[in-house]
N, C-alpha and C positions, 0 to 999 in steps of 0.2 A: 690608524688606517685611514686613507683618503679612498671615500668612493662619489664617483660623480655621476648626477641623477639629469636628465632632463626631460619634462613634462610639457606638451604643448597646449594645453587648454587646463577648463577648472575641474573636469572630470578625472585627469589625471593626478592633476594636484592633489584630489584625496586619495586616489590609490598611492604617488610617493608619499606623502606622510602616513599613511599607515604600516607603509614599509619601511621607511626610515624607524620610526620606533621600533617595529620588529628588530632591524638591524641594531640597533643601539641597545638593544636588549644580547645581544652577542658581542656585540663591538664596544663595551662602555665609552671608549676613548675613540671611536671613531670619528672623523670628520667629514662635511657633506660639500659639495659644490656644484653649480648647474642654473637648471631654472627652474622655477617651479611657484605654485602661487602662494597662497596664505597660509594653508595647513604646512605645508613644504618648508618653508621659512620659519613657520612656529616650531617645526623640530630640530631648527638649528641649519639649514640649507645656507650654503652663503650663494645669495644670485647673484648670477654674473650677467643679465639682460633678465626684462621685465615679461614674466609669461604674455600679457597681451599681446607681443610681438611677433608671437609664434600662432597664434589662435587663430588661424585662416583657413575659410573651409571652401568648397569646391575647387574643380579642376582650371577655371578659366581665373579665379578670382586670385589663385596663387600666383600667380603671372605679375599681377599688377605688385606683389610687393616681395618679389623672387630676389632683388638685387639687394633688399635688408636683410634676407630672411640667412642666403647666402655669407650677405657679409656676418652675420650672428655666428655662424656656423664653422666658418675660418676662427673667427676669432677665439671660441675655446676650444677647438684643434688646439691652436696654438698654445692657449693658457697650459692645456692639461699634456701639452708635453714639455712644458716647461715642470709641469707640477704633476707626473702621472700619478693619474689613481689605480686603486688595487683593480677595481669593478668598473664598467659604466654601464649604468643600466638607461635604454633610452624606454620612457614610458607612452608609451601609443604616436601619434606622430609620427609616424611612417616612413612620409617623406622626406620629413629632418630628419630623424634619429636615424635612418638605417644606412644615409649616405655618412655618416658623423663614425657610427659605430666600425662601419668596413674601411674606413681611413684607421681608427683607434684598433683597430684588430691587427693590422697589418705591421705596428708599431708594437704589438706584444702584450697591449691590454687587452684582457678579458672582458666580454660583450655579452649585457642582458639585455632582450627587449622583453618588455612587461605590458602586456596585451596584444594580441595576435590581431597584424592585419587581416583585412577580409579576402584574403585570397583564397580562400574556399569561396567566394562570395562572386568576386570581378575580380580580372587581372591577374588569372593562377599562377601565370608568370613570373609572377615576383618571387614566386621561392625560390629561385635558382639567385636572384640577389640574395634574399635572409638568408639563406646555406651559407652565401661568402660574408655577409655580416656579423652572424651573430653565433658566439657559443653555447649561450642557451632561449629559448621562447619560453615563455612560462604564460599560459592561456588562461582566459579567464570562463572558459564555457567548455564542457565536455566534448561536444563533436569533431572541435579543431584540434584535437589530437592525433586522429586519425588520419588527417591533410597532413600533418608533419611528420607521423612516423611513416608515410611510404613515402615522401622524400629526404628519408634519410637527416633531416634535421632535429641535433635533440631537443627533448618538448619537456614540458612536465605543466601539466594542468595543477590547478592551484584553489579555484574557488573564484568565488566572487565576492570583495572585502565586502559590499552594500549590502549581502544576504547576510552577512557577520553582524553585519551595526542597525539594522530594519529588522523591527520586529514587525510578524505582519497581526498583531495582536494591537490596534491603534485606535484609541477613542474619536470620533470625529466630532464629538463636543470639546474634549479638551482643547483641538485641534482649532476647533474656532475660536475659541475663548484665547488662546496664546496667538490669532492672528487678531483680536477684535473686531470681528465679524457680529455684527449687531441683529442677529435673524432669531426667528424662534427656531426652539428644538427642531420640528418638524418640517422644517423648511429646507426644499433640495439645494443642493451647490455644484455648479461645475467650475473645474478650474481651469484656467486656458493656461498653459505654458508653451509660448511660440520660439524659445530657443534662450541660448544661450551669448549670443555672439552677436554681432550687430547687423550682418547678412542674412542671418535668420529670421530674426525681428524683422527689420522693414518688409521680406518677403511674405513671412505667414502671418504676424502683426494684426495687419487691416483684415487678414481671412478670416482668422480667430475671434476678433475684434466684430466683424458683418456676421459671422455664423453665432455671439453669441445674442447678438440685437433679431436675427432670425428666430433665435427658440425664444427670446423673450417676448415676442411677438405674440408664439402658440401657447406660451407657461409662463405668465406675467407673477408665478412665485417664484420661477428661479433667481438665484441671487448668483455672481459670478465674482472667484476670485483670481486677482489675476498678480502674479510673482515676477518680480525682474531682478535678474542676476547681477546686475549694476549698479550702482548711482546711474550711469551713464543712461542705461538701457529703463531707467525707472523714468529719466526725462521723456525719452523717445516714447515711451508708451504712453504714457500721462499725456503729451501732444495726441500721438495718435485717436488715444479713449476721447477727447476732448474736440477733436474734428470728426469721427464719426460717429462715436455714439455720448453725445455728453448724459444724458438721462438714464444709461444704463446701470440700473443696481446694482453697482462693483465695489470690491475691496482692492485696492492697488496696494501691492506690500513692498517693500525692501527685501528683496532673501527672499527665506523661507519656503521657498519651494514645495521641500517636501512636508512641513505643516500645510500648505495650501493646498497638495495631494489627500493626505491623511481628511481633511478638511470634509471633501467633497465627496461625494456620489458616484461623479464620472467624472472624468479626465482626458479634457482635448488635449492634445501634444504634438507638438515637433518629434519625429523621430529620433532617438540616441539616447544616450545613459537614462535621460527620465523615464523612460518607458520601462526601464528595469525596474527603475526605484516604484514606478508606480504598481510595478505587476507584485514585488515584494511588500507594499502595503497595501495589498491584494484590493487595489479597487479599479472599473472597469473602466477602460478608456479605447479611445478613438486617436488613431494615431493619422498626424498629417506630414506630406514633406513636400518645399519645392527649392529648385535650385535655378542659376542662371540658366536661361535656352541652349548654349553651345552646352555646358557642363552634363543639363539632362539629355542632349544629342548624342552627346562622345558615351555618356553612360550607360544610357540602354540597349549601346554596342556591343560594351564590356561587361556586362553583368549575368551573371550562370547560375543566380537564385531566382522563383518565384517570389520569394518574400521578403521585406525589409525591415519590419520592426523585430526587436530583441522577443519578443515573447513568443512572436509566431516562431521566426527562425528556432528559437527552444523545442518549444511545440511540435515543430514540422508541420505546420499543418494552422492555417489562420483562426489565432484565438481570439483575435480583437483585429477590427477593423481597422487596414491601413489603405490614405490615399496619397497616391504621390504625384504633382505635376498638374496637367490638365485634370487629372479626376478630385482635387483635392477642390472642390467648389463650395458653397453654401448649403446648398440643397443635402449635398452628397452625406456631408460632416454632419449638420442638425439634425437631418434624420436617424442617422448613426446612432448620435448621443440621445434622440427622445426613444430609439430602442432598446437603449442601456436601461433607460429611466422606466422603460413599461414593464421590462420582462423581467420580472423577478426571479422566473426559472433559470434564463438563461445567465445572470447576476450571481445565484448560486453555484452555478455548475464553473463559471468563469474560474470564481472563488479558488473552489475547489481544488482546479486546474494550476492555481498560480503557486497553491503551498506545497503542492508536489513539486512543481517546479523550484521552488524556493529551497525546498530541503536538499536538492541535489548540487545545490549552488553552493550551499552553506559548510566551509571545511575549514574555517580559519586561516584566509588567502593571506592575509600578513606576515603571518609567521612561517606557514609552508612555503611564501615567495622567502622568505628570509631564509630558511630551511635551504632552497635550492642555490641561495645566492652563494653560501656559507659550502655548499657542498663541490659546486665548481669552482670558487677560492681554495679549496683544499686541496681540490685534486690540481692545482697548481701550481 
């Protein structure tokens, strides 16, 4: 069996490889094609173009690389009707996968998209595209159920794999000791993670970067570690640390993210997948976001939530401080995080909050995605 996967960033890349083994736990002999990053590839994926090429985030900045993105997009059209697959599942990526998927649909293969755009969120409109795209949605959070079954689109909620593989049971000694973090016991940590991608980084970077030389300022025992998702992105910060705050008491790591979560106290963040992972190793954080000016223009047009980080959205209702744009300043952030750091009640109750929600998350989304993948191949 040939099923073909495409992932556009490295949050997706672990949800295909946990699916992929799902699948290949049904499919012994199955075969995989697409794109997809390192986990994806270690289950056997043969890539046909390099995820990085897909990994472009806001609305103006896709513009600038529409004509590669495009041409990516013809070209396994083309592969995969030369070579059709039983399945294709496009995994988050939206804007590629769902134009990819209503072409491959039309031609008789069967369409997964695996995580549900935010169209409960901005842009409801788009359902009436996924209705003509896809055979099935398979959702990673509860609520988006209910957007797709009153438009008649079939759904099947799944879980969240990161509630699957995070325990929220996490030593933050261990946690230092495997980043080599040279601090006593007793000594607080926050960890700045300003994104993933390299539009993310140069925009909250220097925020993150000025907001944590701000509380070092008030709490000259904080100690700060700080995670890049790259080589790439490990240069660009180590420049950045190094022109604004060379004397700052930092671990710079490779990876490791969510040891540098686990690690810490409080947790600055870019909005997206980390803010889950952080809320599932139940520790409290302050989440920030900004984007190009025309991007956050045309957005604040289209968006039909109050809230944007993953915990609240859960929640309904703001469980960790999020800023986005103009409010995401110095001031705003360090205060935030020195009121994680005082309030010990409110530290507990957060807690609290995060393993209810954790346990709701928690269904074993690999194998139920596999489950459902297996169940619309059937009925085919």
């Amino acid at each position: 069996m040939h099923i073909a996967l495409v992932a556009g960033e490295l949050s997706g890349d672990v949800l295909g490889a946990g699916l992929i083994a799902a699948l290949k736990e049904r499919y012994p002999r199955a075969r995989f094609s697409g794109i997809g990053g390192p986990g994806m590839i270690g289950q056997g994926l043969r890539g046909l173009a390099p995820l990085e090429r897909l990994a472009v985030m806001g609305l103006v900045e896709v513009v600038r690389h529409l004509p590669e993105l495009l041409r990516i997009r013809r070209r396994l059209y083309r592969t995969w009707l030369v070579d059709p697959p039983a399945v294709f599942i496009g995994i988050d990526a939206p804007d590629f996968n769902l134009g990819l998927e209503r072409r491959l649909r039309v031609r008789g293969i069967p369409t997964v998209h695996y995580v549900s755009p935010s169209v409960w969120a901005w842009r409801p409109w788009r359902v009436r595209k996924i209705a003509r795209s896809v055979d099935l949605m398979l959702t990673l959070l509860p609520f988006e159920v209910a957007f797709y079954q009153r438009h008649d689109v079939p759904v099947r909620f799944v879980g969240h794999p990161l509630a699957d593989c995070i325990s929220p049971h996490n030593d933050p000694l261990l946690a230092r000791r495997l980043l080599h973090v040279d601090v006593p016991a007793e000594a607080r940590i926050v960890a700045l993670l300003p994104g993933s991608r390299g539009g993310e980084v140069s925009r909250l970077g220097p925020l993150l970067l000025d907001t944590a030389a701000w509380l070092w300022a008030r709490r000259p025992e904080l100690h700060f570690v700080l995670p890049a998702a790259t080589p790439s992105l490990f240069d660009m910060l180590e420049s950045m640390r190094a022109g604004r705050a060379p004397a700052l008491p930092m671990t710079l790591v490779q990876g490791q993210s969510r040891e540098a979560m686990a690690a810490a106290d409080v947790v600055l963040l870019a909005s997206g997948t980390a803010t889950l992972e952080a809320m599932l190793l139940e520790r409290p954080m302050v989440v920030a976001y900004r984007v190009a000016p025309m991007t956050a223009w045309i957005a604040r047009r289209l968006l039909t939530i109050s809230h944007f980080a993953l915990p609240n959205l859960l929640a309904g209702r703001e469980l960790v401080p999020e800023f986005v744009q103009d409010a995401a300043t110095v001031d705003n952030l360090g205060l935030a995080v020195l009121r994680w750091l005082d309030d010990a009640t409110a530290r507990a109750e957060s807690v609290a909050e995060f393993g209810a929600l954790h346990g709701r998350l928690r269904c074993d989304a690999s194998r139920r995605a596999a489950a459902a993948v297996a169940e619309l191949l059937g009925q085919r």
